[in-house]
DRENGU-17155 format. One record per residue: x negated, y, z negated of N, C-alpha, C in turn; residue in three letters; chain; residue number from 0. Coordinates in pm, whole numbers. Each point is the difference from the previous one (the first is absolute). Example, Ala and Ser with C-alpha at 12.3 -4.5 7.8 and 13.67 -1.06 7.14 Angstrom:
! DRENGU-17155
> -1319	-569	-780	89	119	0	-90	120	0	ALA	A	0
> 35	105	72	-82	119	-6	77	109	-73	SER	A	1
***
This chain:
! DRENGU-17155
> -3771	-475	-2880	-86	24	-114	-19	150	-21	UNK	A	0
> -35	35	76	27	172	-2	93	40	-41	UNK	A	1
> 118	7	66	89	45	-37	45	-10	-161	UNK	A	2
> -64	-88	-82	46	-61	-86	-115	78	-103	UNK	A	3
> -97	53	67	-96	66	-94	50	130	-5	UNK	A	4
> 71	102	99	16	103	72	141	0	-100	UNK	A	5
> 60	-83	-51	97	30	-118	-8	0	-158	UNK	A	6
> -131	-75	-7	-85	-19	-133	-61	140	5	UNK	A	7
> 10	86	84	-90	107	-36	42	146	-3	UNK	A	8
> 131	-20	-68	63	111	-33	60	26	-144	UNK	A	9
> -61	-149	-32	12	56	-155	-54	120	-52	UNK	A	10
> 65	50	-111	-38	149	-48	-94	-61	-116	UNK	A	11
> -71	77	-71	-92	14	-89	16	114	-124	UNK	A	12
> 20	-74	-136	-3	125	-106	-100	20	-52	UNK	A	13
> -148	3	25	-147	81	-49	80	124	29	UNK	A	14
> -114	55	-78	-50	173	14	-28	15	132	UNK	A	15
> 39	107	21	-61	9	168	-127	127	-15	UNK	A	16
> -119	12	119	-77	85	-14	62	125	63	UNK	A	17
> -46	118	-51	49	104	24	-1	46	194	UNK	A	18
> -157	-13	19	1	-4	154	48	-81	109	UNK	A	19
> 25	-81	-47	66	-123	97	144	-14	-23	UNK	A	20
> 30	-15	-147	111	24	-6	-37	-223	-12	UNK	A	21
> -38	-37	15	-39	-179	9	-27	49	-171	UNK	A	22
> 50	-152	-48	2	-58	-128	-197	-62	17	UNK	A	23
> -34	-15	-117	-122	19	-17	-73	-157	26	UNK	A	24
> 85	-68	-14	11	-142	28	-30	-22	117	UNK	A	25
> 45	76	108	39	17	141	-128	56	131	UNK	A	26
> -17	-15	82	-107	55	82	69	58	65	UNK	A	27
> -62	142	70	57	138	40	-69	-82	166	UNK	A	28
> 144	-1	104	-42	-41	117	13	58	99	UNK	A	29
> -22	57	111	25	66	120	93	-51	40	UNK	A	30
> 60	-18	55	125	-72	85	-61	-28	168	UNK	A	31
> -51	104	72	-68	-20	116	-155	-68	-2	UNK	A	32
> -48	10	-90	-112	-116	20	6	-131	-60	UNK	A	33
> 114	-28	-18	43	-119	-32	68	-103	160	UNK	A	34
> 69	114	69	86	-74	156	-135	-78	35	UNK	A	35
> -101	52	34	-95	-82	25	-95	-176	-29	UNK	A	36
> 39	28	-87	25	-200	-89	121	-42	-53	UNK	A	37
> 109	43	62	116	-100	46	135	100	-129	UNK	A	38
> -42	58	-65	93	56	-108	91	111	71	UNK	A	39
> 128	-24	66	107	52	54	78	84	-100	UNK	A	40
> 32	-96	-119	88	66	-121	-4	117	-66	UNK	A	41
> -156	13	-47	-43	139	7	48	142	25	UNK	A	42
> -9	-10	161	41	102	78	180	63	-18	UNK	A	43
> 80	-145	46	89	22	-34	43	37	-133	UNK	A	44
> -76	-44	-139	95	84	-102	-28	108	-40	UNK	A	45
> -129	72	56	-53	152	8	106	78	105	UNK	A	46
> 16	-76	72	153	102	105	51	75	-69	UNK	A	47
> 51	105	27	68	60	-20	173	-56	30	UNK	A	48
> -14	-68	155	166	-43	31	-1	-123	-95	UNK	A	49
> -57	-45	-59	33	-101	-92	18	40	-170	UNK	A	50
> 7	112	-31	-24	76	-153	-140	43	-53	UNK	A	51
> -88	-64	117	-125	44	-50	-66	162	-4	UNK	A	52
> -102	51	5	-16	125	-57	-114	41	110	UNK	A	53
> -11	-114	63	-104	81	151	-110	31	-2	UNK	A	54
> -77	-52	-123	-148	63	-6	-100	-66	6	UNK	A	55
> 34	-184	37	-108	-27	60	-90	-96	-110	UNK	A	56
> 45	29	-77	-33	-75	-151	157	-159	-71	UNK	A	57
> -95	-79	-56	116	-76	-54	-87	-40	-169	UNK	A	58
> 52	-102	3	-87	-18	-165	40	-186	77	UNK	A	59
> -110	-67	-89	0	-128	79	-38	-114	-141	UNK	A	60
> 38	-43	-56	-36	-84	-140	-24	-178	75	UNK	A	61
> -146	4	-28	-31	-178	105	44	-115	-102	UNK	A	62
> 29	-62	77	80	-156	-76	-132	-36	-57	UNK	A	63
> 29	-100	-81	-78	-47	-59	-60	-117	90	UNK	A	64
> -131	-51	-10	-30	-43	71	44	-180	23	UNK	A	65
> 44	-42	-97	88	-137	40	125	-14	45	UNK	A	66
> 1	121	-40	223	-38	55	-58	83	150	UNK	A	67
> -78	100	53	-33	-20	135	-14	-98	40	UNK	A	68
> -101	-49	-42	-51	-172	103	139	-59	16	UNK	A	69
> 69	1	-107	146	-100	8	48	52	100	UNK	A	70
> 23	121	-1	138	64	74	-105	65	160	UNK	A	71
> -91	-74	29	-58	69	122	-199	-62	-10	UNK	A	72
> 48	-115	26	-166	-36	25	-83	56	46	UNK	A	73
> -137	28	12	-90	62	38	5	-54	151	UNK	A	74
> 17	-107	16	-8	-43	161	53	67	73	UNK	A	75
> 169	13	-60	171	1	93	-6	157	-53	UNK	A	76
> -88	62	-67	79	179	-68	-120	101	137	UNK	A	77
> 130	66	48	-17	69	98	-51	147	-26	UNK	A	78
> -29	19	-212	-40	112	-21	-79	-42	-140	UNK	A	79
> -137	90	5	-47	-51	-99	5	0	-134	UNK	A	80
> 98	75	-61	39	-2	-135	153	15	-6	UNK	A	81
> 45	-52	-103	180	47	16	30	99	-95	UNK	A	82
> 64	98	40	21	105	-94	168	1	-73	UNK	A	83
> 13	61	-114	159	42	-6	-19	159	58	UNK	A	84
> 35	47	61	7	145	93	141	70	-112	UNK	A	85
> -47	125	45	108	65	-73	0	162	47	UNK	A	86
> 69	96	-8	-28	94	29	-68	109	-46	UNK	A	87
> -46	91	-37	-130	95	-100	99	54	-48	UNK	A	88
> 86	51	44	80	110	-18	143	-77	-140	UNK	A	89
> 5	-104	27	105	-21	-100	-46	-102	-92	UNK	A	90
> 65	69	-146	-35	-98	-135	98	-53	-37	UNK	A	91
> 95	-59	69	73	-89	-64	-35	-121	15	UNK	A	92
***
């Protein structure tokens, strides 16, 4: 199930993005390290740098809507409390 969210969440996004974040406005501006802490791994990795990311610790995170969560990750069985599409700050494509 993870894994399966952890590929849903690299879709890109065409909003406007905000100037400081560089996150589309749609989007919530997220830390990447205070996220490892309630189960969000993905994060980290696409802020890497060895992965194309830009190293700063920031991602942009757009939350599912709240029924196709329940579908795709029950509140019981979801090992994190909201599902995000993750993306990187740094790129607008």
């Amino acid at each position: 199930m993870i894994a399966a969210a952890q590929l849903l969440t690299t879709a890109s996004l065409a909003d406007a993005t905000r100037p400081e974040s560089e996150c589309a406005s749609s989007n919530e501006v997220l830390i990447a390290g205070d996220l490892l802490p309630m189960g969000y791994m993905l994060p980290a990795e696409i802020d890497a740098v060895a992965n194309g990311g830009n190293g700063d610790g920031i991602v942009c995170g757009k939350p599912w809507n709240p029924v196709v969560q329940e579908r795709m990750c029950p509140a019981i069985e979801c090992p994190v409390p909201v599902l995000y599409q993750f993306r990187e700050n740094g790129r607008t494509r």
